[in-house]
Jmol script that loads the backbone (N, CA, C; Angstrom):
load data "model"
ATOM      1  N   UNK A   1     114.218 116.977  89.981  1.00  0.00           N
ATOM      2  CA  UNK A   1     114.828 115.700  90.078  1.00  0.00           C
ATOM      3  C   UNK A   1     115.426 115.238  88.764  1.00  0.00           C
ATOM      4  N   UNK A   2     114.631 115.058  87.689  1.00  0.00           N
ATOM      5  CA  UNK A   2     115.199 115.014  86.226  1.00  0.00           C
ATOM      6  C   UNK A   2     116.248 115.906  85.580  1.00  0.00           C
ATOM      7  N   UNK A   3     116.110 117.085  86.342  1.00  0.00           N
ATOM      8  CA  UNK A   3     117.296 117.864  86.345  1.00  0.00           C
ATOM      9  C   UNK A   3     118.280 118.085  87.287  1.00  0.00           C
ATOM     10  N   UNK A   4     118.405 117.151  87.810  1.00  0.00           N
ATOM     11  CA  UNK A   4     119.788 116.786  88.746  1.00  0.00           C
ATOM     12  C   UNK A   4     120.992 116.510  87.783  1.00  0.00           C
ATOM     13  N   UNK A   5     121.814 116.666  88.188  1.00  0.00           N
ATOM     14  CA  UNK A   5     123.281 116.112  87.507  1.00  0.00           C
ATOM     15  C   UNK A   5     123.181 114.922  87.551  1.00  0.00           C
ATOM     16  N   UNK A   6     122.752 114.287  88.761  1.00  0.00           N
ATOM     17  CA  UNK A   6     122.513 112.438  88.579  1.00  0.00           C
ATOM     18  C   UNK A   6     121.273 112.056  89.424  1.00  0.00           C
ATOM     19  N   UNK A   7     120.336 112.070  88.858  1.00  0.00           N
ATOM     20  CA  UNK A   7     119.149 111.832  89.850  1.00  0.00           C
ATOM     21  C   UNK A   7     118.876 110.483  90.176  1.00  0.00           C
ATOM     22  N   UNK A   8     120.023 109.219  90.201  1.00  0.00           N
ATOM     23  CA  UNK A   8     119.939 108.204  90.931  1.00  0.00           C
ATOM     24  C   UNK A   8     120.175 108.550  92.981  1.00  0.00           C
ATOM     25  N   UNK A   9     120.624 109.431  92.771  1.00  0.00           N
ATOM     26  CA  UNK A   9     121.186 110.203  94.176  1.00  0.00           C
ATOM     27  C   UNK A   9     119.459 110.151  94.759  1.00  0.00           C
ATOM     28  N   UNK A  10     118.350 110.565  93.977  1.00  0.00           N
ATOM     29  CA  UNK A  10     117.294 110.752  94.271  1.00  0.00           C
ATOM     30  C   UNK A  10     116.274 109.614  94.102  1.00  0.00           C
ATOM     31  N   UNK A  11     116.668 108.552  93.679  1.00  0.00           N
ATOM     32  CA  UNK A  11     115.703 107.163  93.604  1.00  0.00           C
ATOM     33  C   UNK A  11     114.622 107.131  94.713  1.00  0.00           C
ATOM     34  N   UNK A  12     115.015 106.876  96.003  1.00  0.00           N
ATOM     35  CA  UNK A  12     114.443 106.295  97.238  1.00  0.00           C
ATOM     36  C   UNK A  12     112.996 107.569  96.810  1.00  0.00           C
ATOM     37  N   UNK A  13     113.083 108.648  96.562  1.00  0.00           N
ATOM     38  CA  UNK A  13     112.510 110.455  97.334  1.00  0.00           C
ATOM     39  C   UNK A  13     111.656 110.081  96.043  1.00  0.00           C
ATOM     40  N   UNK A  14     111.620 109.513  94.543  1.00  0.00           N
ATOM     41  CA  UNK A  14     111.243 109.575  93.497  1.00  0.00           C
ATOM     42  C   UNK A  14     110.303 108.444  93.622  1.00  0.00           C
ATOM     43  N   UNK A  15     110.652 107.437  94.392  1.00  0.00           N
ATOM     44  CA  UNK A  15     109.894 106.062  94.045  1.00  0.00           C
ATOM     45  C   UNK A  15     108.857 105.987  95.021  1.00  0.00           C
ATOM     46  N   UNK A  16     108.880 106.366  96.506  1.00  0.00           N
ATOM     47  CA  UNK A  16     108.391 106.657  97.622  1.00  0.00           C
ATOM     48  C   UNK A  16     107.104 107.561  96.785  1.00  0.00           C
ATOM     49  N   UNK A  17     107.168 109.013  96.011  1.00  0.00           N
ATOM     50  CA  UNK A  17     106.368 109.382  95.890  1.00  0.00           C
ATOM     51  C   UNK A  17     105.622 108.921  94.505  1.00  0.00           C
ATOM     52  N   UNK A  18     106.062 108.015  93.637  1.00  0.00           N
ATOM     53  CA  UNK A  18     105.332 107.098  92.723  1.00  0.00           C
ATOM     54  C   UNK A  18     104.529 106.357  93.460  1.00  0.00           C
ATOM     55  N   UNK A  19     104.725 105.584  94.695  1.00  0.00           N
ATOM     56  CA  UNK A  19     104.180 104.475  95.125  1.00  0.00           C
ATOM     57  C   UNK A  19     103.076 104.725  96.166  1.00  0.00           C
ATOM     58  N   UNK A  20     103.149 106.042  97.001  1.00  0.00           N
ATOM     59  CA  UNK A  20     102.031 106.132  97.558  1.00  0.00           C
ATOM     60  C   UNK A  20     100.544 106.567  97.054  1.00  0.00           C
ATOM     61  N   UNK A  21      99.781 105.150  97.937  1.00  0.00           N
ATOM     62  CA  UNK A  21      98.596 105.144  98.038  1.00  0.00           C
ATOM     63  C   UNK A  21      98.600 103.894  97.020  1.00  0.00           C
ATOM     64  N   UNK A  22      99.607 103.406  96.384  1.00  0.00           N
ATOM     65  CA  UNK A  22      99.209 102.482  95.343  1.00  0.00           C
ATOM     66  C   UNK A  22      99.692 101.061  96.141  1.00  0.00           C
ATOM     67  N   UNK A  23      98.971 100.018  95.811  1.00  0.00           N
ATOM     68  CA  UNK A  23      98.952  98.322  96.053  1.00  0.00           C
ATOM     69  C   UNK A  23      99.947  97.486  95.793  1.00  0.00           C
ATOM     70  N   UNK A  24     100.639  96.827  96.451  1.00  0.00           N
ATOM     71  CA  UNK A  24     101.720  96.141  95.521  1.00  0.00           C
ATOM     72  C   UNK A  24     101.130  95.618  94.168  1.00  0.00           C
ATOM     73  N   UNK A  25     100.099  95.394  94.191  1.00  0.00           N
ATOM     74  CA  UNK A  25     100.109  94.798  92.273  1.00  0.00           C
ATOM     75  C   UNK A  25     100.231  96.152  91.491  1.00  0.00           C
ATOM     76  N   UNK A  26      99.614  97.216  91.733  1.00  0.00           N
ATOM     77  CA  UNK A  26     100.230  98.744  91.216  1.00  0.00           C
ATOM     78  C   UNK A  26     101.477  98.935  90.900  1.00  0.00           C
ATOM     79  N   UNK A  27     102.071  98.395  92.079  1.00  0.00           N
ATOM     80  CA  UNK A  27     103.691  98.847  92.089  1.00  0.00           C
ATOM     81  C   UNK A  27     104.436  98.191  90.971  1.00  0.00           C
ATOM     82  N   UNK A  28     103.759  96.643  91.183  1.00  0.00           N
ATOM     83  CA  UNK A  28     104.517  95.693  90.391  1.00  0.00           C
ATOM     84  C   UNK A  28     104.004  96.004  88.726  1.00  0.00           C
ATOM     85  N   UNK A  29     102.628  96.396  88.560  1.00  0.00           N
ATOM     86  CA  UNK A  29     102.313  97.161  87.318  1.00  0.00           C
ATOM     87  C   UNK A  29     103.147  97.873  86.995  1.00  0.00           C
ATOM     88  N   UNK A  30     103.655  98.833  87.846  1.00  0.00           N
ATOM     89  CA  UNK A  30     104.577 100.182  86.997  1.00  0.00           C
ATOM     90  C   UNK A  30     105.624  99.988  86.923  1.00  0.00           C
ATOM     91  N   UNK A  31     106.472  99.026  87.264  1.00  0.00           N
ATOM     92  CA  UNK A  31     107.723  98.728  87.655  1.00  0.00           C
ATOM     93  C   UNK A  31     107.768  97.884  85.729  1.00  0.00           C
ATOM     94  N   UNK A  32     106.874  97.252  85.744  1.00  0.00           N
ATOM     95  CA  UNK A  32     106.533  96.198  84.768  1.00  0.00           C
ATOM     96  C   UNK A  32     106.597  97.007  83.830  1.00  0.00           C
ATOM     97  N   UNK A  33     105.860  97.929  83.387  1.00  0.00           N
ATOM     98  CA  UNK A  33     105.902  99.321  82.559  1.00  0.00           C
ATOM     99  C   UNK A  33     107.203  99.778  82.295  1.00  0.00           C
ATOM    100  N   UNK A  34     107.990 100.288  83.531  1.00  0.00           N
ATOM    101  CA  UNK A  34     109.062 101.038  82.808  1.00  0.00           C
ATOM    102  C   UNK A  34     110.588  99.942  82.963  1.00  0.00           C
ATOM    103  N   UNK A  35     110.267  98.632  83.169  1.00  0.00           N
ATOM    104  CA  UNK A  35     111.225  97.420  82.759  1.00  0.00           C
ATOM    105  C   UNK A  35     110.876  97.368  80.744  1.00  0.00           C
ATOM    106  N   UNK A  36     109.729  97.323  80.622  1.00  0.00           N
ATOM    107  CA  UNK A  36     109.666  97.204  79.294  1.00  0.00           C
ATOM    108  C   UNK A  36     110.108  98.310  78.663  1.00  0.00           C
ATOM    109  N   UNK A  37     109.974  99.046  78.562  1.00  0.00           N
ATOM    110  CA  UNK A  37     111.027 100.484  78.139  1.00  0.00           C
ATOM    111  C   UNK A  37     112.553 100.287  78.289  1.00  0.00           C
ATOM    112  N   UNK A  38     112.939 100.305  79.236  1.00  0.00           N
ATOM    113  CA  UNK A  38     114.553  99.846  79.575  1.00  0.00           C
ATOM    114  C   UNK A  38     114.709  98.451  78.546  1.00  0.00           C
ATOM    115  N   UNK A  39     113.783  97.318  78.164  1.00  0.00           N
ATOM    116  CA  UNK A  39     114.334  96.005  77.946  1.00  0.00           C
ATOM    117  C   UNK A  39     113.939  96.151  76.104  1.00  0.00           C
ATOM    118  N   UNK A  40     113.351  97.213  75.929  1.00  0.00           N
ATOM    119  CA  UNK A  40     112.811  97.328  74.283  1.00  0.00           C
ATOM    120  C   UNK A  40     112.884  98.782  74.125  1.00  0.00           C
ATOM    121  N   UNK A  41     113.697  99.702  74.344  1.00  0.00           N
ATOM    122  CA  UNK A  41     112.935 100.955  74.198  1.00  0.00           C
ATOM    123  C   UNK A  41     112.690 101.446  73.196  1.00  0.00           C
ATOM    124  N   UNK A  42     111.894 102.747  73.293  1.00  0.00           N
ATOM    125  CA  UNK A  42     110.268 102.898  72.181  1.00  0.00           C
ATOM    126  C   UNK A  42     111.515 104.892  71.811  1.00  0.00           C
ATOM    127  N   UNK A  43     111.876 105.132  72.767  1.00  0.00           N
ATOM    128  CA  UNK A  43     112.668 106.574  72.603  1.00  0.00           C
ATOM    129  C   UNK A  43     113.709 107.078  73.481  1.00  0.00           C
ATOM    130  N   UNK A  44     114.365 107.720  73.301  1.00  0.00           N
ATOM    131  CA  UNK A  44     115.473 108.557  74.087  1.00  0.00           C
ATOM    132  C   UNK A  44     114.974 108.686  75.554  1.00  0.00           C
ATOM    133  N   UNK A  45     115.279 107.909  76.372  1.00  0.00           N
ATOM    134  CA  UNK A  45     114.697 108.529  77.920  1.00  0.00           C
ATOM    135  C   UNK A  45     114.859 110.098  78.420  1.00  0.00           C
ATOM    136  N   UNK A  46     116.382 110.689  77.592  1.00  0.00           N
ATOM    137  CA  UNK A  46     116.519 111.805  78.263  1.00  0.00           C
ATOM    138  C   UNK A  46     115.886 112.850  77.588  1.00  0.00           C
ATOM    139  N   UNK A  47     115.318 112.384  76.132  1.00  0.00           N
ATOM    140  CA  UNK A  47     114.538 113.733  75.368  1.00  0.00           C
ATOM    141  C   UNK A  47     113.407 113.925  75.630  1.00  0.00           C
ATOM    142  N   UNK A  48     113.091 113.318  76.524  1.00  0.00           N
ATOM    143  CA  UNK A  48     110.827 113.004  77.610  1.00  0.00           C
ATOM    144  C   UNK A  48     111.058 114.492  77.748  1.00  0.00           C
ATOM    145  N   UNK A  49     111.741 114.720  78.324  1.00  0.00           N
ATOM    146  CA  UNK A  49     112.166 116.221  78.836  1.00  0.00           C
ATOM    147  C   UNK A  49     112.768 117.006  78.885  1.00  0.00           C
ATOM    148  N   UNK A  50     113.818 116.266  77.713  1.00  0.00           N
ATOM    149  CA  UNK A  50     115.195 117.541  77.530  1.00  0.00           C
ATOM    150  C   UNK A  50     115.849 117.435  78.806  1.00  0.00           C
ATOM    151  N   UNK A  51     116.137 116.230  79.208  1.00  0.00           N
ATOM    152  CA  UNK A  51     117.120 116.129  80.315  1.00  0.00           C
ATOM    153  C   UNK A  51     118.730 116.262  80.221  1.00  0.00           C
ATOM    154  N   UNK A  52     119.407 116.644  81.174  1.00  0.00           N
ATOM    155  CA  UNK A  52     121.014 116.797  81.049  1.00  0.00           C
ATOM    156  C   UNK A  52     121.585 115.766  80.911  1.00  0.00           C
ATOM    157  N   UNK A  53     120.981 114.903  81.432  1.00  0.00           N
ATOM    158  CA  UNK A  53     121.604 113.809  81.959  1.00  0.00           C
ATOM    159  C   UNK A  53     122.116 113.100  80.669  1.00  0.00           C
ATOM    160  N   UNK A  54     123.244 112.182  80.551  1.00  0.00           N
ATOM    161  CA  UNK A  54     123.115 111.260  79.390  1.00  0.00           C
ATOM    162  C   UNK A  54     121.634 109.954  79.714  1.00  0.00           C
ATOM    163  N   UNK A  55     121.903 109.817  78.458  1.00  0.00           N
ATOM    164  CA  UNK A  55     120.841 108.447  78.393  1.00  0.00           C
ATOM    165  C   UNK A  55     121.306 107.232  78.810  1.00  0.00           C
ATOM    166  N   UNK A  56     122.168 106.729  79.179  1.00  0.00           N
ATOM    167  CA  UNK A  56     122.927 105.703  80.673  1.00  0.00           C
ATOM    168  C   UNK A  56     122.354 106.055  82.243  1.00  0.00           C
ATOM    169  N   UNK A  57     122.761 107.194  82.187  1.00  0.00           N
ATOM    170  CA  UNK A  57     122.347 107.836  83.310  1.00  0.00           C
ATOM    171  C   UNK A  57     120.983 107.987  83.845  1.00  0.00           C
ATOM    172  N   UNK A  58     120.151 108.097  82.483  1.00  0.00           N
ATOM    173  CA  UNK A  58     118.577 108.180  82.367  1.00  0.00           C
ATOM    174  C   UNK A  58     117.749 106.472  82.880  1.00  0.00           C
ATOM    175  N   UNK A  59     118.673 105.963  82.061  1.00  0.00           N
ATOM    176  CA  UNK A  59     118.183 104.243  82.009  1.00  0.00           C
ATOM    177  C   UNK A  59     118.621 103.911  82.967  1.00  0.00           C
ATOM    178  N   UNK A  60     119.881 104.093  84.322  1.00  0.00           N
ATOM    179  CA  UNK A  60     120.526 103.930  85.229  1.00  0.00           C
ATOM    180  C   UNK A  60     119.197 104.092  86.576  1.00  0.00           C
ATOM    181  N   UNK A  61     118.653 105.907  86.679  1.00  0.00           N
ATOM    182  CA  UNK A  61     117.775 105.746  87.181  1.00  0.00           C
ATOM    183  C   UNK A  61     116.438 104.638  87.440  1.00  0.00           C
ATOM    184  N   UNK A  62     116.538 104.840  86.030  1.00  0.00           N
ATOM    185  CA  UNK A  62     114.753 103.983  85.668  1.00  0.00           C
ATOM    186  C   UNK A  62     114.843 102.189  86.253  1.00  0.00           C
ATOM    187  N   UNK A  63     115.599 102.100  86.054  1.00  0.00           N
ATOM    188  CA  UNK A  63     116.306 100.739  86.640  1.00  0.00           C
ATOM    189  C   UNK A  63     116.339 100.252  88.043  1.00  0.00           C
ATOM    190  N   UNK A  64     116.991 101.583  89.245  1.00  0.00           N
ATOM    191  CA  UNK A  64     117.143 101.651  90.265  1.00  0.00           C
ATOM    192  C   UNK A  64     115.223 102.095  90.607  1.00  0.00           C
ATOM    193  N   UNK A  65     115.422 102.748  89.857  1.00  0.00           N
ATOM    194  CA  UNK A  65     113.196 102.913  90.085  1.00  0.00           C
ATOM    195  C   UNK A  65     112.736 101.502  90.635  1.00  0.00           C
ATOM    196  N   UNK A  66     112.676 101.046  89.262  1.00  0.00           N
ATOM    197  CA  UNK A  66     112.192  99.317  89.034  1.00  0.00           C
ATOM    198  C   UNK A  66     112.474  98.769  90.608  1.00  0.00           C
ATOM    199  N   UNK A  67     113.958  98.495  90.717  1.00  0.00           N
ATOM    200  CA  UNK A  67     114.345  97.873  91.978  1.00  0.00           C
ATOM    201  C   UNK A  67     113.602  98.356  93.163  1.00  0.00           C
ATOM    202  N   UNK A  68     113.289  99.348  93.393  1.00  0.00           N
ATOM    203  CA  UNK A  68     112.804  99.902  94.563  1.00  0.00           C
ATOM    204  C   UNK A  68     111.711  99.752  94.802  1.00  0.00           C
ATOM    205  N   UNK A  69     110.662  99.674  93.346  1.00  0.00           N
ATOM    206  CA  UNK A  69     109.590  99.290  93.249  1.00  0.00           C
ATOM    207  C   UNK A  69     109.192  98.391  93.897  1.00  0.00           C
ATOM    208  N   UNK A  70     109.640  97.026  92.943  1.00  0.00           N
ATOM    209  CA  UNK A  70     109.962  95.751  93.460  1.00  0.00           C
ATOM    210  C   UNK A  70     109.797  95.252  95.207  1.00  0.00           C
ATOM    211  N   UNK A  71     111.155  95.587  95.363  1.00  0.00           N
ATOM    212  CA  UNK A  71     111.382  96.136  96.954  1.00  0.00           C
ATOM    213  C   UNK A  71     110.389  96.047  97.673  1.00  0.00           C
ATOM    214  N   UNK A  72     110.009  97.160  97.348  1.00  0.00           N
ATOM    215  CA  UNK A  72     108.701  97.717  98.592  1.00  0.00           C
ATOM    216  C   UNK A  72     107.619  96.884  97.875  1.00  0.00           C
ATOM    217  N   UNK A  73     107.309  96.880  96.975  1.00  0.00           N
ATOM    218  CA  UNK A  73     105.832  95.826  96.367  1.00  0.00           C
ATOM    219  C   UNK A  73     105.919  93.833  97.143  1.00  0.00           C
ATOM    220  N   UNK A  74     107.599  93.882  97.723  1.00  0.00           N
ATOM    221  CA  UNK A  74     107.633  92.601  97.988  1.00  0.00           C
ATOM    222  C   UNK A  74     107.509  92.610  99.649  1.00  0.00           C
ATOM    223  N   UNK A  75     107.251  93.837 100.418  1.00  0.00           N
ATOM    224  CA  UNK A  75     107.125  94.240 101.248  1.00  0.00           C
ATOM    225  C   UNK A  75     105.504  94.755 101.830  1.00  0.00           C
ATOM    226  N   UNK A  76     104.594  95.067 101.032  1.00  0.00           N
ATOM    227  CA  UNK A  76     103.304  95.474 100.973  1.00  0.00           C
ATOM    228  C   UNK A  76     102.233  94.019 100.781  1.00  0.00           C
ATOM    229  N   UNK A  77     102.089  94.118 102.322  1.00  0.00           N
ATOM    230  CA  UNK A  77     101.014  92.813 102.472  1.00  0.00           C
ATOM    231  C   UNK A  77      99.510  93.370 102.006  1.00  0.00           C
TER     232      UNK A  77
END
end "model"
wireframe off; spacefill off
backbone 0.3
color backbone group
């Protein structure tokens, strides 16, 4: 997935398997986590792993993550 040409194509398949088994306050925990990275970041998103991707592209994902998070955490009674 990180090595996709654009792994926003893959958000929904990426976040789905972050989120199972976890609580919406989980969700909203991790979402919370990698908003603070995107809103201060600490390093290169795409050098975690030596990704292809540019680092727009990297932060593009992580973003659409967040949202989806969100999403479904506002959805989980």
């Amino acid at each position: 997935m990180l090595f996709d040409t654009d792994p926003r194509e893959r958000t929904h398949e990426v976040a789905d398997q972050l989120v199972a088994g976890h609580s919406a306050e989980e969700m909203n925990r991790i979402a919370d986590e990698i908003q603070l990275e995107l809103e201060h970041p600490t390093q290169n998103v795409r050098e975690i792993l030596d990704n292809p991707q540019t680092e727009d592209q990297c932060r593009a994902f992580l973003a659409a993550i967040v949202q989806f998070l969100r999403d479904k955490a506002g959805r989980v009674t």
